[in-house]
C-alpha positions as CSV (number, residue, x, y, z in Angstrom):
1,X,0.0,0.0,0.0
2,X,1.4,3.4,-1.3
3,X,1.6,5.9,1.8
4,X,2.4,9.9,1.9
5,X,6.4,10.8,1.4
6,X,7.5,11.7,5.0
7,X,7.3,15.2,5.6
8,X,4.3,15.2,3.5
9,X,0.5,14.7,4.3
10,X,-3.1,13.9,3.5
11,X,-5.3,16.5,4.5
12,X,-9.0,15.4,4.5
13,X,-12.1,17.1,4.2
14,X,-12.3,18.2,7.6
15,X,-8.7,19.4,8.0
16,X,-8.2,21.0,4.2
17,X,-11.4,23.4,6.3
18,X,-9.4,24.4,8.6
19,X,-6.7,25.3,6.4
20,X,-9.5,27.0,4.3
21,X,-10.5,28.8,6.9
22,X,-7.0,30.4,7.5
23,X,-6.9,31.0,3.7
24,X,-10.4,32.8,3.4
25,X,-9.5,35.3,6.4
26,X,-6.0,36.1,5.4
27,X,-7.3,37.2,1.9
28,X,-10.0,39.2,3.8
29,X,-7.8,40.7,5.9
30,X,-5.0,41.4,3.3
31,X,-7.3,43.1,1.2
32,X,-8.8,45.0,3.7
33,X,-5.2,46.8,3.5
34,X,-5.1,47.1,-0.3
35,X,-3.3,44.5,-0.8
36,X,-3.4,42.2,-4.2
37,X,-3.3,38.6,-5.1
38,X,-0.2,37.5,-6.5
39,X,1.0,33.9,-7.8
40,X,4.6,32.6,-9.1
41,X,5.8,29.4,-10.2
42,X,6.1,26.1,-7.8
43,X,9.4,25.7,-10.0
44,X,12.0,28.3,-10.3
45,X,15.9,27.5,-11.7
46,X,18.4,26.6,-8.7
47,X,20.6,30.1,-9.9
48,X,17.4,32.1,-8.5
49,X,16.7,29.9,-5.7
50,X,20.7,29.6,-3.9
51,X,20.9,33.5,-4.9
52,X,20.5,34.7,-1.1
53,X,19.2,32.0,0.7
54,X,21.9,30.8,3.1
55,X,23.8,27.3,3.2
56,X,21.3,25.5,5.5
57,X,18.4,26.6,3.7
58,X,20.3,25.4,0.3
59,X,20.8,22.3,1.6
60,X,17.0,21.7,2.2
61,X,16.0,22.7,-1.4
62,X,14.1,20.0,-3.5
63,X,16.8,19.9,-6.5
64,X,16.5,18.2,-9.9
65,X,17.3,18.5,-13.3
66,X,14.3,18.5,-15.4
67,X,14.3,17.3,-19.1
68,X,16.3,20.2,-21.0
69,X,18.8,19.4,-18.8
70,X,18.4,22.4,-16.5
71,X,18.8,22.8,-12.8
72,X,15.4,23.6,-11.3
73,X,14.1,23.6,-7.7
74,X,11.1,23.9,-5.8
75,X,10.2,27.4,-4.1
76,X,11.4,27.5,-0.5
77,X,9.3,30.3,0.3
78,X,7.3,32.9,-1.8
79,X,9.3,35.3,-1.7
80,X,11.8,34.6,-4.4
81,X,9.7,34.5,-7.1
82,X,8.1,38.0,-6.6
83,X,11.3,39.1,-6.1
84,X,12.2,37.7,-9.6
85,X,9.2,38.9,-11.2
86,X,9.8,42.4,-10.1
87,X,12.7,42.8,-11.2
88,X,11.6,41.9,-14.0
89,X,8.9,44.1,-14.3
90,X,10.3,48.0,-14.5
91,X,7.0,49.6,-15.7
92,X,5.1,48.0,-12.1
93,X,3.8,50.9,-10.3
94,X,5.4,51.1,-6.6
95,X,4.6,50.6,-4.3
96,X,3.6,46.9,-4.9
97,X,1.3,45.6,-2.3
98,X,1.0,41.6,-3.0
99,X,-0.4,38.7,-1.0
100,X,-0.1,35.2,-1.9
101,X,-0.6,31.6,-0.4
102,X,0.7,28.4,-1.5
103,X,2.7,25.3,-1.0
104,X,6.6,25.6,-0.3
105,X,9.4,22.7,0.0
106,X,12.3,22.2,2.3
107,X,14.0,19.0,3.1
108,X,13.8,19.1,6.8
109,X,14.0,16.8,9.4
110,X,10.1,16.4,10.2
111,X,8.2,16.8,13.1
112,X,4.7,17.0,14.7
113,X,3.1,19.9,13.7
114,X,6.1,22.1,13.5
115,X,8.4,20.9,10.5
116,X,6.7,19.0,7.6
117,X,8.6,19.5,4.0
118,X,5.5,20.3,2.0
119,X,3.4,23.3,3.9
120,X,1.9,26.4,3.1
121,X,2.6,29.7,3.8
122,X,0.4,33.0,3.2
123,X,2.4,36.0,3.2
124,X,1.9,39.6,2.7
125,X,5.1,42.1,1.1
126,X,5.1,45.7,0.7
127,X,8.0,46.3,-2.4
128,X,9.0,49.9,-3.2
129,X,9.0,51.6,0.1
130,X,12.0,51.9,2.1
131,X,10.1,53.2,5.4
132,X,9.6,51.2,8.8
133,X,5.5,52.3,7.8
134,X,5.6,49.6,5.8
135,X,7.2,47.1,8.0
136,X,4.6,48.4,10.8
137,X,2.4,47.2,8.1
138,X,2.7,43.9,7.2
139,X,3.4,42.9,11.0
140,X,-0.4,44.4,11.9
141,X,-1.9,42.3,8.5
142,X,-0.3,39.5,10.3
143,X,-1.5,40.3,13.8
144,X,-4.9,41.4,12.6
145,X,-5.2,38.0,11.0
146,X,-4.8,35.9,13.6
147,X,-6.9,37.4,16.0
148,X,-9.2,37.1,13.8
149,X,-8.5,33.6,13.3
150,X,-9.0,33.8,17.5
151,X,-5.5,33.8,18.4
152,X,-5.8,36.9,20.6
153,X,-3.0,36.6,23.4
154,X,0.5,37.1,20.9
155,X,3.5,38.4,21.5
156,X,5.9,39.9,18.4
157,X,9.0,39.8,18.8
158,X,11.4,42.4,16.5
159,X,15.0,43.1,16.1
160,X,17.5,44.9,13.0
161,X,19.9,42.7,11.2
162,X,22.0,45.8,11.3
163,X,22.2,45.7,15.3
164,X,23.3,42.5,14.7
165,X,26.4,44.0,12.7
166,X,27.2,46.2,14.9
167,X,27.8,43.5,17.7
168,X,29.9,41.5,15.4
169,X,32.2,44.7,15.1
170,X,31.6,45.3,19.1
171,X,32.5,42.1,19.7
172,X,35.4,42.5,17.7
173,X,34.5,39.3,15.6
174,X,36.2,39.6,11.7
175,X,33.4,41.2,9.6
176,X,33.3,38.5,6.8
177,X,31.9,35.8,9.5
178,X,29.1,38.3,9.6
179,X,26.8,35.7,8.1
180,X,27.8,32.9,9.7
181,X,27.4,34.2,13.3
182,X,23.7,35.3,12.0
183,X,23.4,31.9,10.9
184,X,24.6,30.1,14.3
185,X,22.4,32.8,16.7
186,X,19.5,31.6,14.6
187,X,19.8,27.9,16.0
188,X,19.0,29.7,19.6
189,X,15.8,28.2,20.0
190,X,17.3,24.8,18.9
191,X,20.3,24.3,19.9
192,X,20.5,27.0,23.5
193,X,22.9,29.3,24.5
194,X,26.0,26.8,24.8
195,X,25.2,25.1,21.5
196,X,25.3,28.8,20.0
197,X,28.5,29.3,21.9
198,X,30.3,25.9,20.4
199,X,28.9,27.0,16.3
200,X,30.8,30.5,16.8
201,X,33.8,28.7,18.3
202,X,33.8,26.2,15.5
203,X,34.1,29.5,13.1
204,X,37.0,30.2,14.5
205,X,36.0,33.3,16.9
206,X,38.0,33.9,19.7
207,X,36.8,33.1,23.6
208,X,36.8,36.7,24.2
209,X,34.2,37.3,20.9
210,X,32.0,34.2,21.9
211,X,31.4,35.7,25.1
212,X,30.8,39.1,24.3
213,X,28.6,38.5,21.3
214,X,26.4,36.0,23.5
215,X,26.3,38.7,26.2
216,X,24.9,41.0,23.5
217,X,22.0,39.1,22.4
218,X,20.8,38.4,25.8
219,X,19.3,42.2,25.8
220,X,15.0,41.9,25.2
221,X,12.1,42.8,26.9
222,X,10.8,46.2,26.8
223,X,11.3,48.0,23.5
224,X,12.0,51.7,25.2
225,X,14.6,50.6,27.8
226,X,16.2,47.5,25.4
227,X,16.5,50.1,22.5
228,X,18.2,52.5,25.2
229,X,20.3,50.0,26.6
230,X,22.2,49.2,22.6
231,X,22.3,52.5,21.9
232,X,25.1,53.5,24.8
233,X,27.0,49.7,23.5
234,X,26.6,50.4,19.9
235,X,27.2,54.6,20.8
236,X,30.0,54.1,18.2
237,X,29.0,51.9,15.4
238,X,26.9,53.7,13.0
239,X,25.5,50.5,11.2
240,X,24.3,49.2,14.5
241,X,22.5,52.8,15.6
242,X,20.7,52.8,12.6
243,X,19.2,49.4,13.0
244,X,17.9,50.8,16.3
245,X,16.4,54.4,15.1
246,X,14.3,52.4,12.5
247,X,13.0,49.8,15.9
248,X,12.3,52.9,17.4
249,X,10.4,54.3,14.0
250,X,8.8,51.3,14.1
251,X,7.7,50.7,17.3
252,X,6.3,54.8,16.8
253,X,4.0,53.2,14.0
254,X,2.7,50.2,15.8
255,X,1.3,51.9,18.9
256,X,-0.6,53.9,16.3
257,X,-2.0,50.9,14.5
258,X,-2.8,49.5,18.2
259,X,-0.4,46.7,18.5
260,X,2.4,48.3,20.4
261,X,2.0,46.7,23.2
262,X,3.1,43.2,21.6
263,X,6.1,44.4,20.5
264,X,8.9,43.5,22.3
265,X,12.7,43.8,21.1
266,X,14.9,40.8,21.6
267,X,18.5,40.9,20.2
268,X,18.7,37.2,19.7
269,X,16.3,37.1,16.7
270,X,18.2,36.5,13.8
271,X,15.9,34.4,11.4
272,X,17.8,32.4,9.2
273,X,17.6,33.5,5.8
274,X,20.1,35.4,4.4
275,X,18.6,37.7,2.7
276,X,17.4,40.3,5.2
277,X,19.0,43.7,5.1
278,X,16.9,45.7,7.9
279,X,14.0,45.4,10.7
280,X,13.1,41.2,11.2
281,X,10.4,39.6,13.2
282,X,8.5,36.9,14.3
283,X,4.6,36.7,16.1
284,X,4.5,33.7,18.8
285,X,0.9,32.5,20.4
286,X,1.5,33.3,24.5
287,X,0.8,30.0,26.7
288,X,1.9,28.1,23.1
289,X,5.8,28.4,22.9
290,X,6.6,24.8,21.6
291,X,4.5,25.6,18.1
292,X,7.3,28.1,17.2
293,X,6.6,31.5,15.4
294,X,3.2,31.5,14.0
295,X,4.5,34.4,11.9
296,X,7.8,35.7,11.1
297,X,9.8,37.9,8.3
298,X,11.8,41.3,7.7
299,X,12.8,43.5,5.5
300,X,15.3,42.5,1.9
301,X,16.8,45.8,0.5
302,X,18.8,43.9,-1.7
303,X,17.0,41.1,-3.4
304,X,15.3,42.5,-6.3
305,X,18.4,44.4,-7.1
306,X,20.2,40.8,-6.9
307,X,17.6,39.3,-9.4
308,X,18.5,41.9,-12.1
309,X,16.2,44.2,-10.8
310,X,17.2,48.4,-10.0
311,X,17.6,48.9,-6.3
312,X,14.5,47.9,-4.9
313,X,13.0,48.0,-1.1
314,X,11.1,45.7,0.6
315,X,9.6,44.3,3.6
316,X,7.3,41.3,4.2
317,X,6.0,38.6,6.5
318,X,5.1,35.0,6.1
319,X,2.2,33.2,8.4
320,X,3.5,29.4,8.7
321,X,-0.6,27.7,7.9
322,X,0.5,24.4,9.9
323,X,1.6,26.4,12.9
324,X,-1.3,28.5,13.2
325,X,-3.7,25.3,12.8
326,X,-2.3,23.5,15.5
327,X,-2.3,26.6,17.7
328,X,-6.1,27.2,16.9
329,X,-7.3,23.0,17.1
330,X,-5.3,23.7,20.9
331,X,-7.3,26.5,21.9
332,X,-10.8,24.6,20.5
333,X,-11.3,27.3,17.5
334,X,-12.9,25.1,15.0
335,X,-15.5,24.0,16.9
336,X,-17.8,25.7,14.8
337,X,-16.6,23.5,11.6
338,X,-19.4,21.5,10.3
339,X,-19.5,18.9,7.5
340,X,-19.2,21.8,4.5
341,X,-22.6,20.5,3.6
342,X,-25.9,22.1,4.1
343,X,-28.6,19.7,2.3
344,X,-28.4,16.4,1.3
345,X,-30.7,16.0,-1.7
346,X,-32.1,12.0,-1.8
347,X,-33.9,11.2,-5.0
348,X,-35.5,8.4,-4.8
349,X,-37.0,6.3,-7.9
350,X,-38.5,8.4,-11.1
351,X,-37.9,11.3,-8.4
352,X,-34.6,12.4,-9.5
353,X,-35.1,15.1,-11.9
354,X,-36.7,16.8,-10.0
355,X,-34.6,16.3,-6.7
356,X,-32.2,18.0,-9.8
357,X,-34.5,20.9,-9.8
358,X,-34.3,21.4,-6.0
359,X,-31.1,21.2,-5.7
360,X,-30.9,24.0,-8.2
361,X,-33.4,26.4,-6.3
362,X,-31.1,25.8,-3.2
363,X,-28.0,26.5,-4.5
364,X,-29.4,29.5,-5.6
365,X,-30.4,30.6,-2.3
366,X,-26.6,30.1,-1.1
367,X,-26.9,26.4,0.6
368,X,-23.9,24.0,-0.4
369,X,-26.3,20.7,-1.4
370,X,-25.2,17.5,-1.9
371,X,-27.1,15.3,-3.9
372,X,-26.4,11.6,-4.1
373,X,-25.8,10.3,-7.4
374,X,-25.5,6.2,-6.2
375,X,-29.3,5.5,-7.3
376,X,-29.8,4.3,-3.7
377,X,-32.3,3.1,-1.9
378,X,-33.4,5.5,1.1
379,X,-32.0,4.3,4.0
380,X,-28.8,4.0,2.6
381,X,-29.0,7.1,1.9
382,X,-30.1,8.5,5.0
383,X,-27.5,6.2,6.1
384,X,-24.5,8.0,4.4
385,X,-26.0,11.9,5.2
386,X,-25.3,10.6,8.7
387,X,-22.3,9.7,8.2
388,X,-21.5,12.8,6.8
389,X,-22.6,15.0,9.8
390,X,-25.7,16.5,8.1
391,X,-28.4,17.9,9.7
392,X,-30.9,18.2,6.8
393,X,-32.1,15.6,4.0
394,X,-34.3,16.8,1.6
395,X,-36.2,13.7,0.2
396,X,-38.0,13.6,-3.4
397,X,-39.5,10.5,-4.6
398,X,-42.3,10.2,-7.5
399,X,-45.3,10.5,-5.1
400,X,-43.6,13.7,-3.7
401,X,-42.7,15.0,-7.3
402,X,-46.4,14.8,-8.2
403,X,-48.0,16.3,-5.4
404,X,-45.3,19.3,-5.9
405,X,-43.8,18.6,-1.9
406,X,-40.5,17.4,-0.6
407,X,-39.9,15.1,2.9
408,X,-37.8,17.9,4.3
409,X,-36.1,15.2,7.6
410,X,-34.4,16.9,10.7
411,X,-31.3,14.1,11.0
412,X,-30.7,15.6,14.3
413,X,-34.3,15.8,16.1
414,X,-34.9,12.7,13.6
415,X,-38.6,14.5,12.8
416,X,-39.8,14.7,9.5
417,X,-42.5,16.4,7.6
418,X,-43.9,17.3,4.3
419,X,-43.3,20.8,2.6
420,X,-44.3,22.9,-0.4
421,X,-41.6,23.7,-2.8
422,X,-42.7,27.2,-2.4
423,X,-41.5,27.2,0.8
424,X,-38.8,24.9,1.0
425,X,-35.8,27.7,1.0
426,X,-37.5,29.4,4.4
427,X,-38.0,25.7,5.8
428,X,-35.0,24.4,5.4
429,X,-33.3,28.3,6.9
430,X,-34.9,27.5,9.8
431,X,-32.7,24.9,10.4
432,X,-29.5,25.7,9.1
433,X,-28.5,29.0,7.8
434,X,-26.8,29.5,4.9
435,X,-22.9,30.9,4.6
436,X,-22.6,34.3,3.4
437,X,-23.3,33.5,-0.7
438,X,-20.2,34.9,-2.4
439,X,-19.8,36.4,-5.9
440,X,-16.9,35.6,-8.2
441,X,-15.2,39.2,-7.8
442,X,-15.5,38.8,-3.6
């Protein structure tokens, strides 16, 4: 028997809804900011993909040759490809407000409900503006999202790659291991303090540098007093003060979008992609540490310019789906998911066309119907709308068909009575209401 690749999975009816559900209001709430859909290819050539993205994350891409001979990988996140298409797109007015979601690939090392190596992401970008606005932006789409979603209790935690510079020259660390020693403070969270300490050793950093950088990125907690405190250590590295006037920019924009009070600064964020030039940042669920960052991203000055593109700003965040599932099925948040079906429709005998006809009228009205297409007899099929967690069956056989009625059945008060077609939309609303009916341009 043929099973899912590791890393990979089946999602079912009943979890693809809860995905769906993430989906449906991360688009609302994207949009609600001006933002526009945006797709690129699953497939993009390993040259555009290694560009920027680090060793590790290298090492994890799905790499193959396809039939012209080419090297070709699958996307590791979404933001390489609208990177690529920007640059090569010089007549696209800026600045370019995207969201997209869809599948990326990394060959990690799997594990339940945090790593998989197929997953989705939904992520917003703001490309064209070089102002922490726009970074106070895509963190309160992300923010605004989830407590939607129901995750209300969050914490966002921010730092600047370019603090991070200034305590490798602080620390008196050589300046090319810059990289690297972003690289190793990003395994925090994995590998703790002393595994951190042994990757910046293994570099080739002196005793002295290992301590002091780890001493610097202990600093977090309040943004006001943190920010104050690495301005006197970094009072003579001008890369390193400039990381922290754009924090404090940012943090000004937040408290006037209303999620200040999440922010906190914490010197140990690194993330792990090389990419990032500025501000970075991650959103965590309070009470649900061991899920990881629900949320995370920064700003990359840089990469559009690196795709061929002219010099090119941009900032972005990603929402990791899987994460934000299994934070929501911990806190009971889709409770409310039912079966994704309204009505099931039961011909029976010569009664099928019009059972087609019904069906018809109740679509229109905005009910999702399901109409069994087996030729069954009843109780089979009143046997199967069980199954399938419906709560109303809507039964038209050739007696019913003639008089002009339908057996509209209650599955959960297992009552049952006869009703004109005329009526049959407010009958069966009485029972279940429809979902809000949606247009093809919503």
């Amino acid at each position: 028997m043929f099973r899912p690749l590791r890393g990979t999975q089946d999602l079912p009816p009943e979890e693809m809804a809860k995905r769906l559900r993430v989906f449906e209001v991360f688009r609302e709430v994207a949009e609600s900011y001006g933002y526009q859909p945006f797709e690129a290819p699953s497939m993009e050539s390993w040259e555009l993909l290694t560009l920027k993205s680090g060793e590790e994350v290298a090492r994890q891409i799905y790499f193959f040759k396809d039939k012209a001979g080419r090297d070709v990988g699958l996307r590791f996140d979404l933001t390489i490809g609208l990177a690529r298409y920007v640059a090569s797109r010089r007549d696209l007015p800026l600045p370019f407000k995207r969201y997209s979601i869809g599948k990326v690939w990394r060959y990690e090392r799997p594990s339940a409900g945090r790593r998989l190596r197929e997953f989705y992401q939904a992520d917003v970008d703001v490309v064209g503006s070089s102002s922490p606005l726009s970074d106070a932006e895509v963190i309160a789409v992300a923010v605004d999202c989830l407590r939607r979603l129901g995750l209300r209790d969050l914490t966002v935690r921010v730092n600047d790659r370019r603090i991070l510079e200034g305590f490798v020259e602080v620390s008196g660390a050589p300046k090319e291991f810059s990289l690297d020693v972003f690289r190793a403070i990003d395994k925090l969270d994995k590998i703790g303090e002393d595994g951190v300490a042994e990757e910046l050793r293994k570099l080739g950093l002196e005793d002295g540098q290992v301590e002091r950088l780890m001493e610097l990125i202990s600093a977090r907690g309040d943004p006001d007093r943190v920010l104050s405190e690495l301005e006197q250590t970094l009072r003579d590295v001008e890369v390193g003060l400039e990381g922290c006037r754009v924090l404090r920019e940012l943090l000004e924009y937040s408290e006037h979008m209303g999620i200040g009070d999440l922010l906190n600064v914490d010197a140990s964020l690194a993330r792990g992609l090389d990419y990032y030039t500025g501000p970075i940042f991650e959103v965590h669920v309070r009470g649900e540490e061991d899920v990881g960052s629900v949320a995370g991203g920064g700003r990359y000055d840089t990469l559009i310019q690196l795709c061929g593109g002219r010099p090119t700003p941009a900032t972005g965040i990603s929402l990791g789906v899987e994460r934000v599932v299994l934070a929501m099925e911990r806190k009971g948040l889709f409770s409310d998911l039912g079966p994704g079906i309204d009505v099931y429709v039961a011909p029976v005998g010569a009664g099928v066309g019009k059972a087609l006809e019904v069906s018809g009228v109740l679509r229109e009205a905005g009910f999702r119907v399901y109409v069994d297409v087996m030729g069954r007899r009843l109780s089979k099929q009143l046997e199967h709308a069980s199954k399938l967690g419906v709560r109303v069956v809507v039964i038209v056989g050739p007696r019913e068909a003639q008089k002009g009625v339908v057996a509209l059945r209650d599955m959960e008060l297992e009552a049952q009575r006869e009703v004109g077609l005329e009526r049959l939309v407010e009958e069966v609303s009485s029972i279940v209401q429809p979902p809000r009916r949606r247009g093809l341009s919503s």
